[in-house]
N, C-alpha and C positions, 0 to 999 in steps of 0.2 A: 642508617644510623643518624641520628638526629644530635646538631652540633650546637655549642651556643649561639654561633652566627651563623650567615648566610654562608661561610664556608663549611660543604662538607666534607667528611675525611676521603682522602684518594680511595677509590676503588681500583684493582687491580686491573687493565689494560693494556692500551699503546697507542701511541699517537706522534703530535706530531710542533709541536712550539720546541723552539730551538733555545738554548740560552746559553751562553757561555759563562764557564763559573771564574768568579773573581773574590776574595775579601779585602775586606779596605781592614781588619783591625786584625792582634794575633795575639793572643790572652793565654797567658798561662794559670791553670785554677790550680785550685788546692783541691784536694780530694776529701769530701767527710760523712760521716753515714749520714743517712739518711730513711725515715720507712716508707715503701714504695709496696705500689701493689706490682707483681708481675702475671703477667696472662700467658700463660704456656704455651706452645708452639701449637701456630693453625696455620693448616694448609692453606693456600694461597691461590684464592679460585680462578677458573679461566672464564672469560666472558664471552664464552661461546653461543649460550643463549640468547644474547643482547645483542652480540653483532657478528653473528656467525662466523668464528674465527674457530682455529685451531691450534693446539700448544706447538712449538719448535723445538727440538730437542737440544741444540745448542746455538749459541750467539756471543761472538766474538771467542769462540773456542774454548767455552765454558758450555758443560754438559748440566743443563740445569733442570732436568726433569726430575728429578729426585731434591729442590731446591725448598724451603718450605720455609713461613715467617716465625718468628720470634717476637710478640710484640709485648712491651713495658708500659705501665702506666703509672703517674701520678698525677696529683690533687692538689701538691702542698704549693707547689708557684703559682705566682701570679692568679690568684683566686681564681683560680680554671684548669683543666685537665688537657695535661703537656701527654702525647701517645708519641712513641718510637717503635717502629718497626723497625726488623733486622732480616733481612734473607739473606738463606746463605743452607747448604748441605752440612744438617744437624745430624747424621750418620757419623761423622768422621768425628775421630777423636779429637778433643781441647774446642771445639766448634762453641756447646755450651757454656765452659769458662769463658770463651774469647767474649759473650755475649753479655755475660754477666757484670765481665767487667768492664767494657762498653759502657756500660748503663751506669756503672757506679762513678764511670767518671763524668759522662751526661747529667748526672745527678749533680754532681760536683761542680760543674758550669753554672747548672741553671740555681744552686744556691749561691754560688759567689756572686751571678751577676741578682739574684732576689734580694741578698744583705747589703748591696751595695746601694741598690736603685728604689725601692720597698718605699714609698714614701709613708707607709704607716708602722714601719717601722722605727723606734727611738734610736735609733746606732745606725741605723745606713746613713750612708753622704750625702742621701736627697732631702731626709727627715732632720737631719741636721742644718743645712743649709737652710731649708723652708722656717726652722724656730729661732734661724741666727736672726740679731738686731743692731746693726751696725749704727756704731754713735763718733757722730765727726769725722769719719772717713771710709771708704769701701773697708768692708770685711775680707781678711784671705784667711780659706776655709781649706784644711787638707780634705785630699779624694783619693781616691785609691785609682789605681792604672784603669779597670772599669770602668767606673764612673766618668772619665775623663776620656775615655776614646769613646765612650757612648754620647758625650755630653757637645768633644768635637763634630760625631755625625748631626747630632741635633743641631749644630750649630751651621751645618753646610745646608741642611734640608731649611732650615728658617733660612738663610741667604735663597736660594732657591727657587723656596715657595714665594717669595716676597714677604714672608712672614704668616701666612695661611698654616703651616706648621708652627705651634709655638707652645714648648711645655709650661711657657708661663701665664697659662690659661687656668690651672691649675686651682686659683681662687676664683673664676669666674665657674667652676665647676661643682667648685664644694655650695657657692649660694643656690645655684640651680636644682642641686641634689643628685649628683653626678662621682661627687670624688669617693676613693674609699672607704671615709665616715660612712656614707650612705648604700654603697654594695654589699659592704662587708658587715652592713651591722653595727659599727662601732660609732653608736651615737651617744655617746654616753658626754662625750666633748659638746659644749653648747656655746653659741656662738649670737649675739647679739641679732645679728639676719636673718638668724635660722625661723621657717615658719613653722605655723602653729601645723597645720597641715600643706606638705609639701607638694602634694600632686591635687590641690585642687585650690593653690594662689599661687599668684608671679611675684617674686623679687619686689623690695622698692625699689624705684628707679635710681635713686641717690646712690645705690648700693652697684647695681649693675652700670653706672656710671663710673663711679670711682673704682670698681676693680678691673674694668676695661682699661682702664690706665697703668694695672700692674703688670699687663702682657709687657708692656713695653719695656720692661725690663732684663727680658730676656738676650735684648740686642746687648744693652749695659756688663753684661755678666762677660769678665776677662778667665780664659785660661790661662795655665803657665807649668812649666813641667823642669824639674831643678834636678838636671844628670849626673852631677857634682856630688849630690846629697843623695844617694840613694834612688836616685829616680824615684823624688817624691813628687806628687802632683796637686794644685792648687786652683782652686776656682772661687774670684769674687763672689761677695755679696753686697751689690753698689747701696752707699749709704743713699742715694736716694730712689727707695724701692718700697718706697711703704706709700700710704694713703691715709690720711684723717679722715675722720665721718663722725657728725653729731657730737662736736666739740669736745675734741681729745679719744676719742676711739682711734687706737692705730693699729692699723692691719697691711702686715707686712706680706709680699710678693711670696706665692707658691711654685716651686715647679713639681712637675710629675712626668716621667718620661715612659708612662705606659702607651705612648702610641708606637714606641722605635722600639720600648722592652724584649715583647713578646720574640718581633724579625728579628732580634740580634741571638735570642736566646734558637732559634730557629736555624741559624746561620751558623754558631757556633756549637752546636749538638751536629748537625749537617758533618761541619770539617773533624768533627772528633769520629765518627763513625768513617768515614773517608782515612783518616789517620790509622783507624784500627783496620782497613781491609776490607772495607763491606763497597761495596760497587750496586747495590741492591735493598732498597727498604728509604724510608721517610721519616721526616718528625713531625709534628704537625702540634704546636704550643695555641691552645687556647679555643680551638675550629679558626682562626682569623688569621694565622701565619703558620707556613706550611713550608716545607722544604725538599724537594724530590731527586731521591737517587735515581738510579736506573727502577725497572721492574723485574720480575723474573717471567712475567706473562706477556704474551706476544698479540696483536692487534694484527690482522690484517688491513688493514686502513695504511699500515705502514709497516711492511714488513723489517725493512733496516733500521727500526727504532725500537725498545724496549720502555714505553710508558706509562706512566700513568694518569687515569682519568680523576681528575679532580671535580667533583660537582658543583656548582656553587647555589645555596637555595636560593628561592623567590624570597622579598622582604618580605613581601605580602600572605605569600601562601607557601606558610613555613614548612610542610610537607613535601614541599617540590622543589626541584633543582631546573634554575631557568636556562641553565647553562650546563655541559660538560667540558673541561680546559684539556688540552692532553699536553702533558709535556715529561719530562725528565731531564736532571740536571739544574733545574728550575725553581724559583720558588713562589705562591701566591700568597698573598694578602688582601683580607677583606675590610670594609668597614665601611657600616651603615647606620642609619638614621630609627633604626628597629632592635638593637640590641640593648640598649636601654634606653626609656622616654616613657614622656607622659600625654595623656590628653587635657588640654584646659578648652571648654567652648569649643570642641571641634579642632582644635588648632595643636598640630603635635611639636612637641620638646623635647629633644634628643641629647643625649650626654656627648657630640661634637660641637664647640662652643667656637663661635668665628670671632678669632679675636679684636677684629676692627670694631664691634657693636658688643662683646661682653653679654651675648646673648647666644643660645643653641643655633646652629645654622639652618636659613631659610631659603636655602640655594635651590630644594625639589628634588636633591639625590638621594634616594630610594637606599640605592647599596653601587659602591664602585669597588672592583677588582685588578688588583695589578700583577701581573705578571713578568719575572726578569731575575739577573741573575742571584740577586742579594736580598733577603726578608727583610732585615732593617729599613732598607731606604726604602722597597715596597710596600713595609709597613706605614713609616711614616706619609710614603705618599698617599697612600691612600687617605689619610686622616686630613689631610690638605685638600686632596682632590674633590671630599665632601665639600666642600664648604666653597669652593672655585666655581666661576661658570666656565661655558663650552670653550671661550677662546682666551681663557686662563689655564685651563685643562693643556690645551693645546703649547700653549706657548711654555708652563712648565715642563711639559713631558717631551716639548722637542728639546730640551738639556740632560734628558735620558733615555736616550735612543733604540738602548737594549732592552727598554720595558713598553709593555703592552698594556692597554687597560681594556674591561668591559663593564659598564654600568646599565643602570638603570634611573633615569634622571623624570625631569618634568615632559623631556618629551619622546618618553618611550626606552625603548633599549640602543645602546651605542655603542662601537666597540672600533679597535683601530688592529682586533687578532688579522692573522693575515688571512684570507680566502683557507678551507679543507682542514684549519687549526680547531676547530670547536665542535660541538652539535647542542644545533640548538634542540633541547628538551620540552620546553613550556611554549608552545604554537602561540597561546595568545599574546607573547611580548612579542613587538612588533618591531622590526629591524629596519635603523636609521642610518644611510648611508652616512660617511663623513665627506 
């Protein structure tokens, strides 16, 4: 099955990455319809052929032979296709209900956290924020309880990363041809920078100068949360967040928090299935942030463990998976330099933009994978980790100790899984010790 990114959807398995679960945030959604497609119950295959194993009748005192998936799909978030899986014994009565409404409240997550965070939407808190213009003083902009515990983790992940994570990159994405003006089609908004043909000139320099100076705004930006009043929530917009260009052109500070979106929506689908009883099945938002329950299929690789095989593709040879991950309880995140770019002269542009130069990152990482307990903070790191070298890599990731990464950088493949955790798939990447 062929994903947008280099992450593929888990294949049914067992293995063997550990990870202990934790949430940092606890949201309560509203429930509302929504059209969804659902895909009716598929068996749930054994990978006998692949690594000679055989099924187990039961595991932890659950008889799961008769255990079969339920899988859901939508399209409408996050211009990408969100997949949930559900196992569980579809025989027994209220099984199908329990499932359905599962999903409808899964549904209900990932629209409250889409209208909140949406930066192409007019009503969400981000699309609001990005067109406030504060005159003589910081702006305080209401947010909703989302918005503000997604916008505190972005806030820990920029402290961090040393700022290598930063959603106020956001206008250095839109001039590159990056933001969702440019994925989604909606180019109808025209913008003074905008080129004539975007995938065959580069930026003025004027331009990629002066909006590298609006990352820095992201530091400037105060929370604040008033318990008093309704537990309303609030986040500045610092009056000095804009930039002049070409004598009175003012363009004010973007943010977009599609690097933590996708993990959080991954994380919070995850604990709602968890909530409802299911011990078995995954969510997987986007191919690039994934979330792993148990499996219901058994691995001899590791008999005491019930996981699953996550593959992750080559950037290069989009057909092929250069990695197999095994884990459960777990979640990964990917992001690479191949999911959206361009070529100019031989020279590739990728929609991860380093905010110290206001230009695509030229670090030579191919695709990096993070594995650990939480999709948000795996997601965002990973969007960091693009843009980091080897012993930037290192020194962020020894402040998160339960997370693993595996990439593929300038020199060759890297990874810090533990020994018997992986298989490697693609012989030609060539394994760098650390």
């Amino acid at each position: 099955m062929r994903c947008q990114c280099a992450f593929a959807e888990p294949n049914p398995s067992k293995v063997l990455l550990e990870a202990p679960r934790r949430t940092w945030y606890t949201v309560r959604m509203r429930a509302r319809k929504r059209i969804v497609v659902w895909i009716g119950i598929v068996v749930a295959t054994v990978a006998v052929a692949t690594i000679g194993c055989a099924p187990r009748k039961q595991w932890d005192g659950i008889d799961y032979a008769s255990y079969t998936s339920k899988q859901f799909v939508t399209t409408e978030f996050f211009a990408t296709t969100t997949r949930v899986v559900m196992q569980d014994d579809y025989r027994q009565d209220g099984a199908d209900a329990r499932a359905e409404e599962t999903w409808r409240q899964a549904v209900a997550i990932m629209d409250e956290l889409y209208r909140a965070l949406d930066p192409a939407s007019e009503q969400s808190d981000i699309a609001r924020w990005n067109a406030a213009q504060p005159s003589g003083a910081d702006l305080q902009i209401e947010i909703s309880r989302v918005t503000y515990e997604a916008m505190l983790a972005a806030k820990k992940l920029y402290d961090d990363t040393d700022g290598l994570y930063n959603p106020a990159g956001a206008r250095c994405a839109d001039l590159w041809g990056f933001s969702p003006r440019f994925y989604r089609g909606q180019t109808d908004r025209v913008y003074p920078y905008d080129r004539q043909d975007s995938r065959a000139q580069l930026p003025e320099q004027k331009y990629i100068a002066g909006f590298q100076t609006l990352t820095q705004t992201f530091e400037k930006i105060v929370l604040s949360a008033d318990s008093a009043d309704n537990e309303k929530y609030y986040m500045t917009k610092p009056v000095d967040s804009s930039v002049e260009i070409d004598s009175g052109e003012i363009y004010w500070a973007w943010l977009d928090l599609g690097g933590i979106a996708k993990g959080i929506a991954a994380d919070l689908v995850a604990q709602c299935l968890r909530d409802n009883g299911y011990r078995f099945g995954y969510v997987s938002v986007g191919g690039s942030s994934a979330a792993m329950l148990c499996s219901i299929d058994y691995n001899a690789l590791a008999p005491d463990r019930v996981d699953w095989s996550v593959g992750i593709r080559h950037p290069r040879k989009h057909e092929t998976n250069y990695l197999n991950v095994y884990c459960h309880d777990a979640t990964v995140s990917t992001s690479g330099d191949y999911e959206r770019y361009y070529e100019i002269d031989g020279e590739r542009y990728c929609h991860i933009i380093d905010p110290r130069t206001g230009r695509p990152t030229d670090s030579g990482m191919q695709t990096i994978s993070v594995i650990g307990p939480d999709a948000a903070y795996a997601d965002a790191l990973t969007t960091a980790l693009c843009i980091a070298d080897g012993d930037q890599i290192k020194a962020i990731l020894a402040k998160y100790p339960e997370y693993r990464y595996t990439c593929i950088g300038k020199d060759g493949w890297t990874t810090d899984l533990p020994n018997n955790r992986y298989k490697l798939t693609d012989q030609t990447v060539r394994y760098v010790s650390n």
